[in-house]
C-alpha positions in Angstrom: 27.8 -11.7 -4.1 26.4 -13.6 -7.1 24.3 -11.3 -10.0 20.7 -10.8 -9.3 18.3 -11.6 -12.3 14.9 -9.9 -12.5 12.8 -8.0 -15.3 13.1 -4.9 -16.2 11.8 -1.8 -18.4 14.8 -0.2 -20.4 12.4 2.8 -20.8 8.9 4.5 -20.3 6.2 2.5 -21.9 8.3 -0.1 -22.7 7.8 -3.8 -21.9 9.8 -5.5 -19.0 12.7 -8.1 -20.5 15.3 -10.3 -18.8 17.7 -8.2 -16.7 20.5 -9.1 -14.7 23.4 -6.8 -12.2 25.3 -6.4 -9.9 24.2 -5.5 -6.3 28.3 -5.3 -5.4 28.9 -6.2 -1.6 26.3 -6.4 0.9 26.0 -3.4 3.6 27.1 -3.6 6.9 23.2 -2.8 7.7 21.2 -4.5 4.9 19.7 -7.5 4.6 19.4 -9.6 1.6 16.5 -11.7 0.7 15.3 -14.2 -1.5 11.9 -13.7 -3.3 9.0 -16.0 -3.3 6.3 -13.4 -4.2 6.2 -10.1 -5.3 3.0 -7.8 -5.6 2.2 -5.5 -8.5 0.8 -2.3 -7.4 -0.7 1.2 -9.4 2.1 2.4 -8.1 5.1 0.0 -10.1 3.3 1.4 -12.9 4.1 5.0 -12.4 7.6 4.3 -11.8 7.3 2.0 -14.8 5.5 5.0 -16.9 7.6 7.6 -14.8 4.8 9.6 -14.4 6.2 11.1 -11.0 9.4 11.9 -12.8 11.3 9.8 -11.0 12.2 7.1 -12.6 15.9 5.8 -13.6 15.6 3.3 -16.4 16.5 0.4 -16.6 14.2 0.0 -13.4 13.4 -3.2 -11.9 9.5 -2.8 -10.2 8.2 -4.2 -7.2 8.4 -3.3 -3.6 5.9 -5.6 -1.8 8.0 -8.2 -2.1 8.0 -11.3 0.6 11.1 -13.8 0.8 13.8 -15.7 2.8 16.5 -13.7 4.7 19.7 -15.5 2.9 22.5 -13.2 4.1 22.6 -10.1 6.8 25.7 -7.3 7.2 27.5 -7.2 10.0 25.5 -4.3 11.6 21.8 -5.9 11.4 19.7 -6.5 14.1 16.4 -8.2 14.6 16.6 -9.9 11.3 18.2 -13.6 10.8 19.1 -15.9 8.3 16.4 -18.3 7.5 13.4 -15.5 8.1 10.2 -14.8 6.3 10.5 -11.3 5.8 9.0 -8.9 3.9 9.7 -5.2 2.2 7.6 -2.5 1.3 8.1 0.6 -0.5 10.5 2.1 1.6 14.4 0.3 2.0 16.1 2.7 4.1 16.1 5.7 6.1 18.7 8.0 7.6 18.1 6.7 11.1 19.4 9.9 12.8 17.2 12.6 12.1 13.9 13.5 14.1 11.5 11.7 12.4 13.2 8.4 12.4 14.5 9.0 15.8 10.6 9.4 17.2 9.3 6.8 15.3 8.0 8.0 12.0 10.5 6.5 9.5 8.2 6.8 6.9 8.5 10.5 6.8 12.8 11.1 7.1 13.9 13.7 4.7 16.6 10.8 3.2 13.4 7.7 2.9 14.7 5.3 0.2 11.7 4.2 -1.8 12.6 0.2 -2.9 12.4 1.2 -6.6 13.3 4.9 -6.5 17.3 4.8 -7.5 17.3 1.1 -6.8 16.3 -2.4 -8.3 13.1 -3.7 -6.7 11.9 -7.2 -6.4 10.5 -8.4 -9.2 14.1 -10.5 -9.7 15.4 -13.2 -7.5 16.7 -11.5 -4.3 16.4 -7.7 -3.4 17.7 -5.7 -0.5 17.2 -3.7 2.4 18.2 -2.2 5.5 17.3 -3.8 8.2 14.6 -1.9 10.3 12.7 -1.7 6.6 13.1 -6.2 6.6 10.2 -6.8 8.3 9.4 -10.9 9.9 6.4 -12.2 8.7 4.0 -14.0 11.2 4.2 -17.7 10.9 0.1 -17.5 10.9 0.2 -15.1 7.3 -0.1 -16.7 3.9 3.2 -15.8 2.1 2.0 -16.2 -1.2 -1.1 -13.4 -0.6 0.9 -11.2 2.1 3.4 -9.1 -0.7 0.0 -6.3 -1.0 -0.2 -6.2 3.0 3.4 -4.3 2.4 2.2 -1.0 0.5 -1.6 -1.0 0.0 -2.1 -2.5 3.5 -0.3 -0.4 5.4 -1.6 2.3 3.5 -4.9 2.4 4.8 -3.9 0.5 8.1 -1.6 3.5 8.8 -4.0 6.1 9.3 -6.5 3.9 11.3 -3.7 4.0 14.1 -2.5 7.8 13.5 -6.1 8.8 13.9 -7.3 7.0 17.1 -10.0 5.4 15.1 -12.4 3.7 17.7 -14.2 0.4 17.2 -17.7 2.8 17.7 -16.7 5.7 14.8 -18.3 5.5 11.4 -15.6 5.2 8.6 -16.2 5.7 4.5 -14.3 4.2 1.9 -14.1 5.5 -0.9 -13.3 3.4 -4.4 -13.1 -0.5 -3.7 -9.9 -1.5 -5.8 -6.9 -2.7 -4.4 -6.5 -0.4 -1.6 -10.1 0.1 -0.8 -11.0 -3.7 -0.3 -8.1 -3.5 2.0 -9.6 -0.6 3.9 -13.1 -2.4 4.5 -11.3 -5.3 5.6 -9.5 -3.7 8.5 -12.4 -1.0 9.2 -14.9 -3.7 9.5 -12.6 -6.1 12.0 -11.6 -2.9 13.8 -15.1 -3.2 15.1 -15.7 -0.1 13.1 -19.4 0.6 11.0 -18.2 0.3 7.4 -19.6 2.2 4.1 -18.5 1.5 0.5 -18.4 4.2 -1.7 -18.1 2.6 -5.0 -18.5 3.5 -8.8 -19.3 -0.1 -9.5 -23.5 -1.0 -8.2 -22.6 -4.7 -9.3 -20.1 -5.0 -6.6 -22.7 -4.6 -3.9 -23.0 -7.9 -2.4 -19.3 -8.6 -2.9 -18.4 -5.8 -1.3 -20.5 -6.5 1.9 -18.8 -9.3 2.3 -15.8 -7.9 2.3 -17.1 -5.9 4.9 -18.9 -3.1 4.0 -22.6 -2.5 6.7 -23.6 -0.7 3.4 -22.9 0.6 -0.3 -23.5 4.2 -1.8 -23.2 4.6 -5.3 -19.8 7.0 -5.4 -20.5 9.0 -9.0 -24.0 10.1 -7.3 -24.4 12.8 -5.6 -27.8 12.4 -4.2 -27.0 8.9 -2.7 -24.3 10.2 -1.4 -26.1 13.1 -0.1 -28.5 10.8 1.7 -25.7 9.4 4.3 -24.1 13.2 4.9 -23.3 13.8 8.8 -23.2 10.2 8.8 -19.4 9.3 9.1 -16.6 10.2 11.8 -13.6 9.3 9.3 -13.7 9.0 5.5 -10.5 7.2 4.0 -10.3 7.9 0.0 -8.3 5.8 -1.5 -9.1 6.9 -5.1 -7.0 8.6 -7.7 -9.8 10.5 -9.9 -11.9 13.0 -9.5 -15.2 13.2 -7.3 -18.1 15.3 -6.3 -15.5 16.1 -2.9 -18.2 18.8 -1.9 -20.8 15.8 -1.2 -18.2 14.1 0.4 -17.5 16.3 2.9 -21.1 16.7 3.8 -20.9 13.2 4.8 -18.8 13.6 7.8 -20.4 14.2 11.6 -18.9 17.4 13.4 -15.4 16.8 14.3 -14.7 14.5 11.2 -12.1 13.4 9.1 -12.0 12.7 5.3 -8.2 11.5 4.9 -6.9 10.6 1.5 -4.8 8.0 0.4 -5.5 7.6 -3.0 -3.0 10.1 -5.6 -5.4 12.6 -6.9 -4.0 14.6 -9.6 -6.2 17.6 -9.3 -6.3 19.7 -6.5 -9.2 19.0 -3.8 -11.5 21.7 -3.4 -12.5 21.8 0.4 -15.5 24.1 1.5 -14.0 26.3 4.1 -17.1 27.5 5.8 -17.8 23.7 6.3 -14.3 23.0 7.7 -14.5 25.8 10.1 -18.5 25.4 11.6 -17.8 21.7 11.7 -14.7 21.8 12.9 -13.5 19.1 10.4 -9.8 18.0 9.4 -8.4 17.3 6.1 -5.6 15.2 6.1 -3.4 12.3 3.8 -0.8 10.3 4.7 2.0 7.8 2.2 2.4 4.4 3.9 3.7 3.7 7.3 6.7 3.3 9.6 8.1 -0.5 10.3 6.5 -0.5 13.9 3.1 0.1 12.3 4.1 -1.8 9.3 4.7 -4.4 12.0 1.7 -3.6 14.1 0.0 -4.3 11.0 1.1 -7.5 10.3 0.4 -8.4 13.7 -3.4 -7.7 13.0 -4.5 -8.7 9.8 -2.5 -12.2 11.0 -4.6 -12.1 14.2 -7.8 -11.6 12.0 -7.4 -13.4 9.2 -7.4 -10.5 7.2 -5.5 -11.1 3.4 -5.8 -9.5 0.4 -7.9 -10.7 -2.1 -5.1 -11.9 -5.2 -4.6 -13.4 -8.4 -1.3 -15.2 -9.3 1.2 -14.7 -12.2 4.3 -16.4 -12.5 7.2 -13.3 -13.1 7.8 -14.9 -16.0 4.4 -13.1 -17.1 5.2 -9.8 -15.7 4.2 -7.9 -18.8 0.4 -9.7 -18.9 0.4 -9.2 -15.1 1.3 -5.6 -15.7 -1.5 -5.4 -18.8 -3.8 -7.1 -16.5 -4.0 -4.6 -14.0 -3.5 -1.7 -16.3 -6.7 -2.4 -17.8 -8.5 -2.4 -15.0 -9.3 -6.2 -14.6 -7.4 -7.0 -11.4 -9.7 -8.3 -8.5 -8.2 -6.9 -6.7 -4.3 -7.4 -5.9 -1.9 -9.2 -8.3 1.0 -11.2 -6.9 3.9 -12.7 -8.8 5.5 -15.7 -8.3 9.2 -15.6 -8.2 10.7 -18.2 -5.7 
């Protein structure tokens, strides 16, 4: 196999530059694609920033990356030359163990994030194994579908995992890249959506997006005035919040589940919990089948992210972009 060319960061807070290697030969069980687009998520950053502490540098970002299947091992099934695919932020899993084995991938002790140890795809081709490939519906936009891979899933996932019903109430709390997302699929679920934003001038934006209604998120009395309102809340922010008035907003029997990587712990009113019988809950992304499921929805809906364009060879005002906070509301580079 030929060398791959992306951009990468030789270290933490350092710009992305020209980078080319090696991939040596293909695995009996990956697949190999070719990259047309490649979305740039919060979560490229931390890698980028290694502010999980697990980055290995030089490291190639990206892992919602959507492209032509050029070459398959000899082991892959369900994948074939010539196919949209598309791969998330997981590229492999152990394929043995219990949680693989009853469906739930995403969780396997041995899950191989795309740019955890690895090159992801913001370069030419990328890899992975096979059941983590996953064909795009003719009927999706390829050049908007990339954010559909990680933030999609990511508050898709829990939708399905809950037993959400097209009659429940669901919150969502901030509207960025994986909150517009969220109202989107609550709203065609059939679902009553609220927006829980810090941003008032987002209002009539946000409704079409599909929020039924918009509570101002950094006050307490508005959010106060919808509390024993909602049957699942879905935060999808990463800073801090008034989490008590939160709570109060959920009906007996409801969830607030979080998606979104708070740093600080969550406080969670026990005596609440327990008289409401309420759950607490957060998931990471999603297996293939519901990464499939997923795909299989939003393309029977209509239901894309809402993206601006970059060619790669602007990665680093892509990446400057969106870490100032201008992005509305995915950004998607063009590679292919």
């Amino acid at each position: 196999m030929s060398e791959i060319h992306g951009w990468a960061a030789p270290a933490a807070g350092r710009a992305l530059e020209p980078f080319s290697y090696d991939p040596g030969p293909l695995g009996d069980e990956e697949v190999e694609i070719a990259v047309e687009y490649c979305g740039l998520c919060h979560s490229d950053l931390s890698m980028l920033n290694n502010d999980w502490g697990l980055s290995r540098y030089p490291i190639v970002p990206g892992h919602e990356a959507v492209g032509r299947v050029v070459a398959v091992g000899s082991g892959v099934e369900g994948v074939e030359t010539g196919q949209r695919a598309g791969i998330g932020w997981s590229a492999d899993s152990c394929m043995h163990c219990r949680e693989c084995m009853t469906g739930s991938h995403h969780l396997c002790p041995e899950v191989g994030a795309t740019i955890v140890g690895r090159h992801g795809g913001f370069a030419d081709r990328l890899r992975a194994h096979w059941a983590w490939t996953i064909p795009l519906p003719e009927t999706l936009d390829a050049a908007a579908a990339g954010p559909l891979l990680c933030g999609g899933i990511t508050v898709f996932a829990p939708l399905l995992r809950y037993g959400v019903r097209p009659t429940d109430r669901v919150g969502v709390v901030g509207i960025g890249g994986l909150g517009h997302l969220a109202l989107k699929f609550a709203r065609a679920w059939g679902c009553e959506v609220t927006a829980f934003t810090s941003s008032a001038s987002k209002t009539e934006e946000l409704k079409r997006l599909g929020a039924h209604r918009v509570v101002a998120s950094r006050s307490s009395a508005e959010i106060l005035g919808v509390a024993g309102s909602l049957d699942f809340l879905l935060v999808t922010v990463n800073t801090p919040l008034d989490w008590d008035a939160l709570f109060k907003t959920l009906k007996p029997n409801g969830r607030m589940h979080v998606v979104g990587a708070v740093l600080e712990p969550i406080p969670v009113p026990v005596f609440d919990l327990i008289m409401g019988q309420k759950n607490v809950s957060g998931s990471p992304t999603g297996s293939p089948a519901a990464i499939a499921t997923m795909l299989d929805f939003a393309a029977r809906h209509g239901i894309a992210p809402q993206v601006e364009h970059f060619p790669l060879s602007r990665v680093n005002d892509a990446i400057a972009h969106l870490a100032t906070g201008k992005a509305r509301y995915r950004v998607v580079l063009d590679v292919g």
